[in-house]
N, C-alpha and C positions, 0 to 999 in steps of 0.2 A: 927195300922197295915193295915186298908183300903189302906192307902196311898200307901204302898209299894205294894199292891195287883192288886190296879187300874194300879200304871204305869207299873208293870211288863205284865198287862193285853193290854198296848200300844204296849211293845214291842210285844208279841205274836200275836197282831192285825194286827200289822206293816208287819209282815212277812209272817200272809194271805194274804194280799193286795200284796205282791209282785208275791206271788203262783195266785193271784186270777187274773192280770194284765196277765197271759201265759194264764189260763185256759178261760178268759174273748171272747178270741181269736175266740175260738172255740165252746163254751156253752152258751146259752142264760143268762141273765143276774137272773132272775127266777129259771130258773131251778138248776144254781149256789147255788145260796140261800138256795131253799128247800132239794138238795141233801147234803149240807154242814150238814143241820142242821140232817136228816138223819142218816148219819154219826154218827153225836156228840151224838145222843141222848141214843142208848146204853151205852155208855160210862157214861153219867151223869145219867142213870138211877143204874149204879153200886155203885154209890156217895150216890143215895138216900138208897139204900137198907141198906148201913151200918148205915145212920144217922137215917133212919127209917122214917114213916110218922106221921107228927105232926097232933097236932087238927087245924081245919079250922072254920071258921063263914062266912057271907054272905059279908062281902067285901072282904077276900081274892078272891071270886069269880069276885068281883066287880074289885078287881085289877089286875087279872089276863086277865079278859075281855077286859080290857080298853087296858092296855098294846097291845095286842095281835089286837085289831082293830085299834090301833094307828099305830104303828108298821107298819101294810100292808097298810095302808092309806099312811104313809110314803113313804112307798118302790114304789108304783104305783106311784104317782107324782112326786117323785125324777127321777125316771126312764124316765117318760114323758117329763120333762127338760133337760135331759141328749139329750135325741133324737133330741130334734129342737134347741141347740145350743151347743157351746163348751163349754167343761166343764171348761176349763179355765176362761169362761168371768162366769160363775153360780156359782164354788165350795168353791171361796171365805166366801159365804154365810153361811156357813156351821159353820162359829166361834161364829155367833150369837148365836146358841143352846143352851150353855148352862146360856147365860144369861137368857134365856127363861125360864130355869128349876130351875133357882136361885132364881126369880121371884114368878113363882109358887109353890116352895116349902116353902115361905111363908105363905102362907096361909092356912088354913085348908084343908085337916085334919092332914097334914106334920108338918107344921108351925117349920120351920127351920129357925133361925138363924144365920148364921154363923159369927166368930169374923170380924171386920175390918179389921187386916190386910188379911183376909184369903180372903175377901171382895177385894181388892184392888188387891190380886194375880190374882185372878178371870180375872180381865180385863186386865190386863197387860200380863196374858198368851193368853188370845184371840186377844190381839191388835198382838200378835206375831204371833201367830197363821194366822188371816187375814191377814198379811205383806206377811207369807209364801205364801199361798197360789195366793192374789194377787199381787204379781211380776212377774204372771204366763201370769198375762194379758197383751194383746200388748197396750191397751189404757190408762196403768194406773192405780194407787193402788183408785183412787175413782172409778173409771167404774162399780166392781161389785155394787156399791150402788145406783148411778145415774141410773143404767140398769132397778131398781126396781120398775122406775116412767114410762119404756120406751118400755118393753115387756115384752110378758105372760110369758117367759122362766126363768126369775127372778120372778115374783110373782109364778110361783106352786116348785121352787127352796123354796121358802121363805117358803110358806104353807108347802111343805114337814119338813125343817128346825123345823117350828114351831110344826108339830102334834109328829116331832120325839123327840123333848124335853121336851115333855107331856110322853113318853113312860119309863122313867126313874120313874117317877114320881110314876104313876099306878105299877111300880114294887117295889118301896118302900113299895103302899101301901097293896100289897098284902103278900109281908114280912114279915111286922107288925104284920098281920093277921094270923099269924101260931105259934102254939103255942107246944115245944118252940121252937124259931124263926128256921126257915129251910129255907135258901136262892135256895139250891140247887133242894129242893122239887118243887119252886115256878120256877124256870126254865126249870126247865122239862114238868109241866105242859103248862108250856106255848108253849115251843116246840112240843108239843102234837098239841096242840089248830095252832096253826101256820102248822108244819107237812099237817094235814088233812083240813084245811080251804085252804088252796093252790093244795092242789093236785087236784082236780076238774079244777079249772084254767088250772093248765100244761096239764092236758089229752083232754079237750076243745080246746087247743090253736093248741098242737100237741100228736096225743096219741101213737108216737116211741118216745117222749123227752127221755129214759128210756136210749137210743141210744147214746146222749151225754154223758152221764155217765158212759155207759161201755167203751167206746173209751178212757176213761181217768179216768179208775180206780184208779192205785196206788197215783196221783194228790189230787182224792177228799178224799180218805184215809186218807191222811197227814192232807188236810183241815178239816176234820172230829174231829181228835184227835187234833188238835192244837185250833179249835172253842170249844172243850168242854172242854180242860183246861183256854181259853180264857174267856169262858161266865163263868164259878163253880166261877174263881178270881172275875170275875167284879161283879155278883150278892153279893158275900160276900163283896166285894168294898160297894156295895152300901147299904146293912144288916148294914155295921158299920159307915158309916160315913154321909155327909150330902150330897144331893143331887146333889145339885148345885155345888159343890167342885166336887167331883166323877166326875161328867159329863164333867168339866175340865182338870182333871189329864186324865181322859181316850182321852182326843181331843192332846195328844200329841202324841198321836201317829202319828200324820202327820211328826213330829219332826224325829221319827225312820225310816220313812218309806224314808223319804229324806237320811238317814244316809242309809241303806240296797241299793236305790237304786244308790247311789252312789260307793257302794262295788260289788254290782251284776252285773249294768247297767253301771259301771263309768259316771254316771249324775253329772258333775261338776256342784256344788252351785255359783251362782250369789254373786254378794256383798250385795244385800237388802236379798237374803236368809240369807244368815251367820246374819245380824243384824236380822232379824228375830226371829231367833232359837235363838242367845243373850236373846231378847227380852221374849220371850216364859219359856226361863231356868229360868229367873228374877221372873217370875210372878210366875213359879212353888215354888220356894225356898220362896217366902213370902205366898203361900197358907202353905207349913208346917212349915213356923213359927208361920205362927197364929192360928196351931191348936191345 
C-alpha cells in the first residue's frame, strides 16, 4: 500500500507547487515554508491524538534531529542556488536524490535492499525524470552535469540534493524507533522542531514577515490542509516501504505538476518532455513490479 500512498502523495505535491508557483510571487520563499507547515501542523496533531503517543528511545530522538538539521541545511543552499542561477540550468540535479537515499539505505542501521527489478525502476524513472527536467535547459540535456565541474551554483545545488537525500533516511530511522510504529507522531515532531528552529530566522530577517501571511490567507489555508494530508501519506509511504523506492515514486511528482500545469497554465509539452514522462511511467511500472 506504500506505493499507492507515495504517488498519490506526488499528486497532492504536484498541486502545492502550482499554489506555491502564485503565492511564490508575493512571499518569501521561508516564510512560505514555515507558514505551510504552520498550518498543517494542527491538523496532523489531530492524527496523532487518535493514534495516541508511542514509546520512544534515544535514536528516535537521533532521527528526528538528523532529519530536521538535514532538512534546513537543505532548504538554505537550495535556496542560495536558486538566487545566483536559473533554475532551469541547476533543477535537473534534483533526480540524483534518490539514488543517494538508495545508497544509503544500504547500509546501517536501514540496510535496505530492494529487489533488482525495483532496482532498475529506480534509474529509469530518474533517467525520465532528468530528461524532464533537463529539456528545460537552452544548452542541452548534458549542461546540468558538465555545470557541476564549472560553477558554485551547481555544486551547493548538488550539496543541497545530497543532505536532502539523507533526510528521508533520518525519518525512517526515527520510525523505527517508536514503538508501535507512529509515522504520524514522528512528523509532527518534527514540524515542532522545524516550526521553532525557523522562526527566529524569519523575525531576524524581518520581524512584519507575519504580514505576507495575512495578505494571503485563504492561499496558505489550502497549502496548509493539502501539506498535512501530503506529509501523514508520505511518512506512512515511508513507515512501509523502502527508502530508496519512496523517494522515487514521490520524485514523480514532477510528472503531475507538468500534467496540472498544462491544464492550469496551458504549458504545452515539448517532444523530449512527452519521451520523458514515457520514460518515467516505465521506470515506475517496474519499481511495482518488483515489489
Amino acid at each position: 500500500m506504500w506505493f499507492y500512498a507515495a504517488l498519490l502523495t506526488s499528486v497532492i505535491t504536484a498541486i502545492i507547487a502550482i499554489i506555491s508557483k502564485k503565492l511564490v510571487l508575493n512571499v518569501s520563499a521561508s516564510v512560505l515554508t514555515w507558514a505551510t507547515l504552520v498550518l498543517a501542523t494542527p491538523i496532523i496533531f489531530i492524527f496523532v491524538l487518535r493514534e495516541g503517543i508511542p514509546q520512544l528511545n534515544y535514536l528516535f530522538l537521533f532521527g528526528v534531529t538528523g532529519s530536521v538539521i538535514f532538512y534546513i541545511a537543505s532548504q538554505i543552499t537550495g535556496f542560495k542556488a536558486m538566487r545566483i542561477a536559473d533554475l532551469s540550468a541547476i533543477w535537473p540535479l534534483i533526480s540524483l536524490g534518490p539514488i543517494f537515499t538508495l545508497l544509503i539505505a544500504l547500509l546501517p542501521p536501514l540496510s535496505e535492499r530492494p529487489s533488482l527489478m525495483a532496482t532498475v525502476g529506480v534509474f529509469v524513472t530518474l533517467a525520465g525524470i532528468y530528461i524532464l527536467n533537463a529539456t528545460k535547459s537552452k544548452e542541452g540535456l548534458l549542461e546540468p552535469i558538465k555545470s557541476l565541474f564549472r560553477n558554485r551554483a551547481s555544486f551547493l545545488m548538488m550539496v543541497s540534493v545530497l543532505t536532502n537525500s539523507v533526510v528521508i533516511v533520518f525519518d525512517k530511522l526515527a520510525i523505527n524507533n517508536t514503538l508501535p510504529q507512529n509515522t504520524t507522531f514522528t512528523l509532527f515532531i518534527e514540524n515542532l522542531m522545524v516550526i521553532f528552529g525557523l522562526l527566529p530566522l524569519l523575525y531576524v530577517r524581518n520581524k512584519k514577515f507575519y504580514r505576507q501571511i495575512t495578505s494571503n490567507t485563504k492561499l496558505f489555508l489550502l497549502l496548509g490542509i493539502l501539506n498535512a494530508f501530503s506529509t501523514i501519506l508520505a511518512f506512512w509511504a515511508v513507515g512501509g516501504g523502502n527508502v530508496g523506492l519512496v523517494a522515487t515514486v514521490l520524485k514523480t511528482q514532477v510528472l503531475f505538476v507538468l500534467l496540472f500545469s498544462y491544464i492550469t497554465f496551458k504549458d504545452k509539452p515539448k517532444l523530449e518532455t512527452l519521451i520523458g514522462s514515457v520514460v518515467m511511467i516505465a521506470g515506475v511500472i517496474f519499481i511495482k513490479i518488483g515489489l
